[in-house]
C-alpha positions as CSV (number, residue, x, y, z in Angstrom):
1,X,114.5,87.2,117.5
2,X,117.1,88.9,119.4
3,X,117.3,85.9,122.1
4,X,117.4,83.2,119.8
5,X,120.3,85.3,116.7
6,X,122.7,85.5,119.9
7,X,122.0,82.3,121.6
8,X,122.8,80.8,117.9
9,X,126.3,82.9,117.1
10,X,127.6,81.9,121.2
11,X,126.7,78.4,120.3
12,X,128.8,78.8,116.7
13,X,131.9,80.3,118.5
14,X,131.7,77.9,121.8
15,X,131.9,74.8,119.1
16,X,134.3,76.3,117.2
17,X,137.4,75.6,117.2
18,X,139.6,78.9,117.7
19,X,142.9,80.3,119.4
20,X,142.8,84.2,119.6
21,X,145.9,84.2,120.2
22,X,146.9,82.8,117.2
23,X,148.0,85.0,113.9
24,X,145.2,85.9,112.0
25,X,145.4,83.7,108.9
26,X,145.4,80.7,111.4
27,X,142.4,82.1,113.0
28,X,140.6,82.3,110.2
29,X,141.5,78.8,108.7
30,X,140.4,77.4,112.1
31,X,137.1,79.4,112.1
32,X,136.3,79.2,108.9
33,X,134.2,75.5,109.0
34,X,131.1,75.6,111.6
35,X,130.3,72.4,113.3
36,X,127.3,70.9,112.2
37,X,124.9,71.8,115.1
38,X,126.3,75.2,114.6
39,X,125.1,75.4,110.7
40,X,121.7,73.7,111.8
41,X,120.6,75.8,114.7
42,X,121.8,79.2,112.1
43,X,119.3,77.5,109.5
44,X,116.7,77.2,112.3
45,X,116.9,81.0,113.6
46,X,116.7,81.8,110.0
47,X,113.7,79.9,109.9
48,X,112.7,81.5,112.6
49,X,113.6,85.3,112.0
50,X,111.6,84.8,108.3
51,X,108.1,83.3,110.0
52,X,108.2,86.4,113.6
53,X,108.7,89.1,110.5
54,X,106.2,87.9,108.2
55,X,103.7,87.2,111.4
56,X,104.5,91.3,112.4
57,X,103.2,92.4,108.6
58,X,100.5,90.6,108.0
59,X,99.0,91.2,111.6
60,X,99.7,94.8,110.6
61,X,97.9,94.4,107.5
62,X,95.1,92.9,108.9
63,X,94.7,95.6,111.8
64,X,95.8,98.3,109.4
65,X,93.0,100.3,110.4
66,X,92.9,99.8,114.1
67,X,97.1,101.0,114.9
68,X,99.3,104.3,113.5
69,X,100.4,104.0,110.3
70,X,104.3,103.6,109.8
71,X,106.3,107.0,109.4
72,X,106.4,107.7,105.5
73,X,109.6,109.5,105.4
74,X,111.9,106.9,107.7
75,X,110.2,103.9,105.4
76,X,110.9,106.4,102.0
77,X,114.3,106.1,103.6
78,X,115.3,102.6,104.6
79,X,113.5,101.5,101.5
80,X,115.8,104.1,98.8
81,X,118.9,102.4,100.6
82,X,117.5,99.0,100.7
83,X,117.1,99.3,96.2
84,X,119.8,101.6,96.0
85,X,122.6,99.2,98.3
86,X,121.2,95.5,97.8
87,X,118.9,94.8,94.8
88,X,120.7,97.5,92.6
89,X,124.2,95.5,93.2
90,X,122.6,91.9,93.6
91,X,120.7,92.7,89.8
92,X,123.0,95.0,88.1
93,X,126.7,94.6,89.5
94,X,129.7,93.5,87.9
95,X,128.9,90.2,89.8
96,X,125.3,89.9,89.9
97,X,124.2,87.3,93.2
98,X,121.0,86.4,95.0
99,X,120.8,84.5,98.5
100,X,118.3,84.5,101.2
101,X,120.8,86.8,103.4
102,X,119.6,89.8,101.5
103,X,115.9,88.8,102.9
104,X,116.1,89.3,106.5
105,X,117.6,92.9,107.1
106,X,114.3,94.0,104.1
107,X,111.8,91.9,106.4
108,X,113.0,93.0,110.5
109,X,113.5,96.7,109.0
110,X,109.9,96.8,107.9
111,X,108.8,95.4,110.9
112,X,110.4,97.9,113.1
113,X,109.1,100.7,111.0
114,X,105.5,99.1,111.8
115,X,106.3,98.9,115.8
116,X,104.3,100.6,117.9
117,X,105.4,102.7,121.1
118,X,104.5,99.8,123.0
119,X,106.2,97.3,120.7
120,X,109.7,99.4,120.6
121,X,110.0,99.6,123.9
122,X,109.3,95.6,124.6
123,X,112.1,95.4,121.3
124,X,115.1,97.9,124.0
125,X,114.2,95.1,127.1
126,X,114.9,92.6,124.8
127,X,118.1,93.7,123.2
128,X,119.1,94.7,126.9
129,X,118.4,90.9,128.6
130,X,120.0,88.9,125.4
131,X,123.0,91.0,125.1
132,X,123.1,90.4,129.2
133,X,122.8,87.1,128.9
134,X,125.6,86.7,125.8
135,X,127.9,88.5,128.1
136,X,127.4,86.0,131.0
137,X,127.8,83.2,129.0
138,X,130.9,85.1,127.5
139,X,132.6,85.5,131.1
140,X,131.7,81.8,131.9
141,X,133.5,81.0,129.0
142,X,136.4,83.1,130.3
143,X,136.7,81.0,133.2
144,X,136.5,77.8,131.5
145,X,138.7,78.4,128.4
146,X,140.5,81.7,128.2
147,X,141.7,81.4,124.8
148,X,138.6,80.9,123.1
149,X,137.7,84.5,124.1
150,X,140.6,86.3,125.2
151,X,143.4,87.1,122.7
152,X,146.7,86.7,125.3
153,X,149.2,87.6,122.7
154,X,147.1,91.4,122.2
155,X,149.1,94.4,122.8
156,X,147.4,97.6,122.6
157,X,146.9,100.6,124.3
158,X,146.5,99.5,127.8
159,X,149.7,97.4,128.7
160,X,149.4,93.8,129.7
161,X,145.7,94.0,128.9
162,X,144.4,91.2,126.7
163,X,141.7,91.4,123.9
164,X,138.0,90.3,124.5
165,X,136.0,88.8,122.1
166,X,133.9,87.3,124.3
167,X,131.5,84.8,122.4
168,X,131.1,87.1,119.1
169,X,133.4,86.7,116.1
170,X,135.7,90.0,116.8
171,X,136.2,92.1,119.5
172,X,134.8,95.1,117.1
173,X,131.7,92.7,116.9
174,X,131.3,93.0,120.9
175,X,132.2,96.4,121.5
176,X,129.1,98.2,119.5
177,X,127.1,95.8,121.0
178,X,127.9,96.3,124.8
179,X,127.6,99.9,123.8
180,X,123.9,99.1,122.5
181,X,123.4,97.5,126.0
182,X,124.6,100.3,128.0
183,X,122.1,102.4,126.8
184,X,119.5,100.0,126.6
185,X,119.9,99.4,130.2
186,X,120.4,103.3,130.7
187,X,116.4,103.7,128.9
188,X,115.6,100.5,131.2
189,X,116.6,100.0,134.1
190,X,116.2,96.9,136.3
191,X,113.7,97.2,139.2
192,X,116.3,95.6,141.8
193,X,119.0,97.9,142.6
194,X,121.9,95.0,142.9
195,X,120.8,93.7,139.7
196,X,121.3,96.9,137.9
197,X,124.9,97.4,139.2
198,X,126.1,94.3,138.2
199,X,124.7,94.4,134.6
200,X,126.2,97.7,134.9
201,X,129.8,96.1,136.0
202,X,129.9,93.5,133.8
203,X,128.7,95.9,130.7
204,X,131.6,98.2,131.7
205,X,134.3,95.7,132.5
206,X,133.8,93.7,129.2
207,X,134.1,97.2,127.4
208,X,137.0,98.0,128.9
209,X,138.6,94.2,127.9
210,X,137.7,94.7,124.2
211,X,139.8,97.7,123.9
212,X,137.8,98.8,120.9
213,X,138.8,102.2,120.6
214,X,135.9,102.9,118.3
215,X,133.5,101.5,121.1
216,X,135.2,103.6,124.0
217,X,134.6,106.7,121.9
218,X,131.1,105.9,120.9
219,X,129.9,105.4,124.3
220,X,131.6,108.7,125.9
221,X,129.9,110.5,122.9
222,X,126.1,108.8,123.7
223,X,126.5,109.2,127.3
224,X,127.1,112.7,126.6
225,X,124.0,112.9,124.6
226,X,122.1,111.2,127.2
227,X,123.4,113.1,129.9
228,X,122.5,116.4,128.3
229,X,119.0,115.5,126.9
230,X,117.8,113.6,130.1
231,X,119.4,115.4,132.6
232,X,119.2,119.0,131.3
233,X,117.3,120.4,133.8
234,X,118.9,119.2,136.6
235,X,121.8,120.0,135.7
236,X,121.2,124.3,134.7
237,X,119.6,124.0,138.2
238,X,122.7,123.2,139.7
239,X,124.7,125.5,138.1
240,X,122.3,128.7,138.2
241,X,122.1,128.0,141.9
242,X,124.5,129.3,144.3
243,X,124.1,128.5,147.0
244,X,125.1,125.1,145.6
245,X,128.8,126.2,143.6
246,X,130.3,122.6,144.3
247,X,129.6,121.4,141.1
248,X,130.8,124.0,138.8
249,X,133.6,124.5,141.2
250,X,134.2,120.8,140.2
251,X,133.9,121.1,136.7
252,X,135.8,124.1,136.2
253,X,138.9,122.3,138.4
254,X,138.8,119.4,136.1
255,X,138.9,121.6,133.1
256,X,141.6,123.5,134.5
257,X,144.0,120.4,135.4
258,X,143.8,118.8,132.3
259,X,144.5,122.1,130.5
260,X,147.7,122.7,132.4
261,X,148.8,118.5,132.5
262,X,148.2,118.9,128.2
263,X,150.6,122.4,128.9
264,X,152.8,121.0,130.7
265,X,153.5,118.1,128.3
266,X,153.7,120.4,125.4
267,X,156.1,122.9,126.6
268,X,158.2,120.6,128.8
269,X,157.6,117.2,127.2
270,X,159.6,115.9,123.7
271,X,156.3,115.4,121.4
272,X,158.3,115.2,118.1
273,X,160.8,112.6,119.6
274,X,157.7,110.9,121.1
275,X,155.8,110.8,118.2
276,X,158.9,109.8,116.5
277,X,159.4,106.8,118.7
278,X,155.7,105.5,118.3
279,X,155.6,105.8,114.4
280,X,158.5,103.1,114.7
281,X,156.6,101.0,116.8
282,X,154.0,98.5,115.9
283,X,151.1,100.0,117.5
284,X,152.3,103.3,115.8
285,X,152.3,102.0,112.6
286,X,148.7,100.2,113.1
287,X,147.5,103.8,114.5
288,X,149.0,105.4,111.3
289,X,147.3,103.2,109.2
290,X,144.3,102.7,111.0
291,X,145.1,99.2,112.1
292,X,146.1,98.4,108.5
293,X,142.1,99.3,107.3
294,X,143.9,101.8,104.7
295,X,144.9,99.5,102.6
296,X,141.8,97.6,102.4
297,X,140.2,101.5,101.5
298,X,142.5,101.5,98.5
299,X,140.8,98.2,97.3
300,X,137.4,99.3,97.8
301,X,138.4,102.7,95.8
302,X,139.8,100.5,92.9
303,X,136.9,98.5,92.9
304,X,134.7,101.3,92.8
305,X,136.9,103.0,89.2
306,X,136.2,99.3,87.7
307,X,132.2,99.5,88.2
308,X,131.3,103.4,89.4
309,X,127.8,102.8,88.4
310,X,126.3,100.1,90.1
311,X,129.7,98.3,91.8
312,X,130.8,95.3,92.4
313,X,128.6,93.6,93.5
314,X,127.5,92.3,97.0
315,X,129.9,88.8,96.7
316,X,132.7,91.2,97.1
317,X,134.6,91.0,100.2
318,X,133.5,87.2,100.4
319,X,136.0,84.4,101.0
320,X,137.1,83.9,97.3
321,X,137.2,88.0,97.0
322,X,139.0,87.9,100.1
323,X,141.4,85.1,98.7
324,X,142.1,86.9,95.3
325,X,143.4,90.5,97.3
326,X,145.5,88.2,99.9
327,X,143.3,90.2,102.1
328,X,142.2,86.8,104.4
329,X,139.5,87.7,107.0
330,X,138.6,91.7,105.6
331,X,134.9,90.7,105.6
332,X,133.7,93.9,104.7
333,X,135.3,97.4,103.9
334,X,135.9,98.8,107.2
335,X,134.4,102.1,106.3
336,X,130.4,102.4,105.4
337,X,131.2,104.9,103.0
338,X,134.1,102.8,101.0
339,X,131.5,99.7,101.5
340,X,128.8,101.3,99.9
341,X,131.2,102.6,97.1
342,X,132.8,99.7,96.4
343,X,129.8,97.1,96.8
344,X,127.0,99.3,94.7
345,X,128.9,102.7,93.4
346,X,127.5,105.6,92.7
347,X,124.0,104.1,93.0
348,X,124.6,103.1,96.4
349,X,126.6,106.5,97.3
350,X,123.5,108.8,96.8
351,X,121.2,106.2,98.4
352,X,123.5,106.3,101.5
353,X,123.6,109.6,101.1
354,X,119.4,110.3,101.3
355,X,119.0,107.7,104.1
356,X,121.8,109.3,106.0
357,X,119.9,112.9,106.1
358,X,116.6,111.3,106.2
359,X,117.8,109.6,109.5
360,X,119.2,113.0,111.3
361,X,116.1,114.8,110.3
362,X,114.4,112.3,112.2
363,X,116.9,112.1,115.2
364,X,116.8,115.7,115.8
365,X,113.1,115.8,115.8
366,X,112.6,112.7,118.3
367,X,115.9,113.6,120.5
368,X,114.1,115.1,123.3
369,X,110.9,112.8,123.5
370,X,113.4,109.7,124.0
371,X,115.7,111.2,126.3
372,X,118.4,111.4,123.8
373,X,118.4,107.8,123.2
374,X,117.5,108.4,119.0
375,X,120.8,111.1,118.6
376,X,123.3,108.5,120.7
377,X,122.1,105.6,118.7
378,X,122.5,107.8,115.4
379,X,126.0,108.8,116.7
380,X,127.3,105.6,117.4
381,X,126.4,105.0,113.4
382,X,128.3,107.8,112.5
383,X,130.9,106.9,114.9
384,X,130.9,103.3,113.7
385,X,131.0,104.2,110.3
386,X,134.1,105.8,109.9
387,X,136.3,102.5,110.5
388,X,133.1,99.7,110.4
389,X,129.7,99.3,108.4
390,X,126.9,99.6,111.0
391,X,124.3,99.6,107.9
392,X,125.2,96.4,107.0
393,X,122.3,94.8,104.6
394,X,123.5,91.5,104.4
395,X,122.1,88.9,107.1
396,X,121.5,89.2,110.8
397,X,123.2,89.4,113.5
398,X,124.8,91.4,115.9
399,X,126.5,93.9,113.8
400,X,122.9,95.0,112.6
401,X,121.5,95.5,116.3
402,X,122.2,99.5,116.2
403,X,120.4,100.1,113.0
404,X,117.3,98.1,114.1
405,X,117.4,99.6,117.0
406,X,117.4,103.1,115.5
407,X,114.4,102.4,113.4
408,X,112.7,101.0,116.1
409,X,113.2,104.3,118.1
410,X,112.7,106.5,115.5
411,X,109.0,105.0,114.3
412,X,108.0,104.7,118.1
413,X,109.1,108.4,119.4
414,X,108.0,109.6,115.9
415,X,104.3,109.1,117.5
416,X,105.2,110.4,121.6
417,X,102.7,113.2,120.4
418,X,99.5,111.8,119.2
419,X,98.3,113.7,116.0
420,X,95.0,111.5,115.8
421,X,92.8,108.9,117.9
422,X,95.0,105.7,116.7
423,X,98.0,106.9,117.7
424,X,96.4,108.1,121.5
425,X,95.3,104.3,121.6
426,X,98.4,102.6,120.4
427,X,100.9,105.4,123.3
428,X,98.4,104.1,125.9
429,X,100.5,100.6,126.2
430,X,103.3,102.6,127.1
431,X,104.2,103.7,130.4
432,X,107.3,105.9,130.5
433,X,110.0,105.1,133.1
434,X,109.7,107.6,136.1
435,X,112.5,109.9,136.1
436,X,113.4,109.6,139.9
437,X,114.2,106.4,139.4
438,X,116.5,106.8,136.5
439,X,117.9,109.1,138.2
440,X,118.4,106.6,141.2
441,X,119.9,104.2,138.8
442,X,122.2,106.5,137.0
């Protein structure tokens, strides 16, 4: 599934017709009509995505007996925000709707919440290759037509810098993504050395290009978690022993330096001119405003006083909602809080709400028996969630590969210890990556 959703949105964008570095109303008129093997080949993965999830449940159903059962709180969980963010809205919004989008994030959630240890860890080599493969394809598009992935005219924080998109729709699109691959690759490495580095390189170098600040903080925060769940005891080793200072030395250096440079610029620089300066600029004013996405929150809020029971409606931020604010290309609320408020109210608040602590309950509990990979995949949600919508319910595609992910981890690492006979069966598939070697790699 994961193969064939992004080998169908880098064919859409490669046909497509697009400048990034024009304006963003241009963009969006030029965008806004896929070519016609674009709309067939979407209709066939849809096919496609419907037939693999209902093959998953019913073999499932049929074997019910023979594998672990899913966890009952996560599925309690996905299924309360499921009612509580798409049929409540779809049935009983201001603007009631119904399309075959609202099928496939129901169908690949329960199917992930049925994965076995054996199946989720098949589901992190897959998501690791195709987002490999996107990116290569991405960077030979580069070479071939710059413009169709690169916005020239960009100027943010790193000077001269342009904006990658790669093959995805937005640069935001790509960033969570490569971040999803990181630590994909981080959980599985390739066997060949040369071939990890350069996954490694490429995974980096596009993250750099899509100067997603929201990415760039959401992978220093998971390789944190990683780092400190993985890595743990290596690392108290180090710095219990000494006859070995050179790492704390190191660490407390680093500290040190940055605490007097931060000093120094303080108590010698001119912040309040500085800061002066930047609010006048462009990118001061888009940093004020969170790139503009304040605005956009004051809609969702109105929205919300109009219908504070059950909200909108899930056709809001569509193109005629989109037309009618003068708002062109705000595809969603930028915020999975003022989504949820303004798309299915105060129904679809307190389902976010219970799926949000249902999902840390379940992260702390599995964060040590994946390494840490459950809490960064829950913190780049919360991270994502502040200016995005990560639990997007609506279709499939890139955008929803962190949340699938997360459920996949969380059902499989819910059974690492074996509580009965079926689940010791169904762990025996999986072999757990040897720790020298991921220590190798990293």
């Amino acid at each position: 599934i994961y193969y064939s959703t992004l080998a169908t949105v880098a064919i859409a964008t490669a046909l497509a017709t697009r400048n990034l570095s024009l304006p963003s109303d241009m963009l969006t008129e030029a965008t806004s009509r896929a070519h016609p093997l674009a709309a067939w080949l979407s209709r066939f993965n849809s096919i496609f995505v419907l037939l693999a999830c209902g093959e998953r449940i019913l073999y499932r159903l049929v074997h019910m007996n023979q594998v672990a059962p899913a966890p009952k709180l996560l599925t309690f969980g996905f299924w309360i925000f499921m009612l509580t963010n798409v049929v409540s809205p779809a049935l009983f919004g201001r603007y009631p709707s119904f399309t075959h989008e609202y099928l496939y994030m129901a169908l690949f959630g329960q199917c992930a919440l049925l994965f076995s240890v054996y199946d989720a860890e098949l589901t992190i080599k897959a998501i690791r290759n195709a987002c490999l493969l996107f990116l290569v394809a991405s960077a030979a598009m580069m070479a071939v037509k710059p413009t169709h992935v690169l916005d020239l005219a960009y100027h943010g924080l790193i000077p001269l810098l342009p904006r990658y998109a790669g093959l995805s729709p937005h640069a935001n699109t790509l960033g969570p993504m490569i971040v999803v691959c990181l630590l994909c690759l981080w959980h599985h490495p390739f066997d060949r050395l040369s071939l990890n580095r350069a996954a490694w390189a490429l995974c980096l170098v596009s993250l750099v290009l899509t100067q997603s600040k929201t990415s760039w903080v959401a992978f220093m925060v998971s390789s944190a978690c990683i780092v400190f769940y993985r890595y743990r005891p290596v690392l108290k080793a180090r710095f219990a022993d000494p006859r070995r200072p050179a790492l704390p030395a190191l660490v407390i250096i680093t500290i040190m330096f940055f605490a007097a440079v931060i000093g120094a610029i303080l108590i010698f620089g001119d912040v309040g001119g500085t800061v002066a300066r930047m609010s006048s600029t462009k990118a001061g004013a888009e940093l004020a405003s969170f790139t503009g996405r304040d605005e956009i929150w004051q809609i969702a809020m109105n929205e919300f006083y109009r219908s504070p029971i059950f909200g909108y409606g899930l056709t809001i931020w569509d193109q005629a909602f989109q037309l009618s604010i003068g708002i062109k290309g705000a595809v969603h609320a930028h915020s999975q809080f003022y989504h949820s408020a303004s798309s299915a109210g105060t129904i679809g608040l307190l389902g976010l709400g219970i799926y949000a602590l249902i999902l840390l309950v379940l992260t702390l509990r599995t964060a040590r028996a994946s390494g840490g990979l459950s809490m960064a995949i829950f913190l780049i949600l919360v991270i994502q969630g502040v200016s995005e919508v990560p639990l997007l319910m609506k279709g499939f595609g890139p955008n929803t590969m962190p949340h699938l992910l997360l459920l996949a981890v969380l059902t499989a690492y819910n059974l690492r210890q074996p509580k009965d006979s079926r689940v010791q069966e169904d762990a025996t598939h999986y072999q757990a990556p040897r720790q020298g070697k991921q220590l190798s790699h990293a």
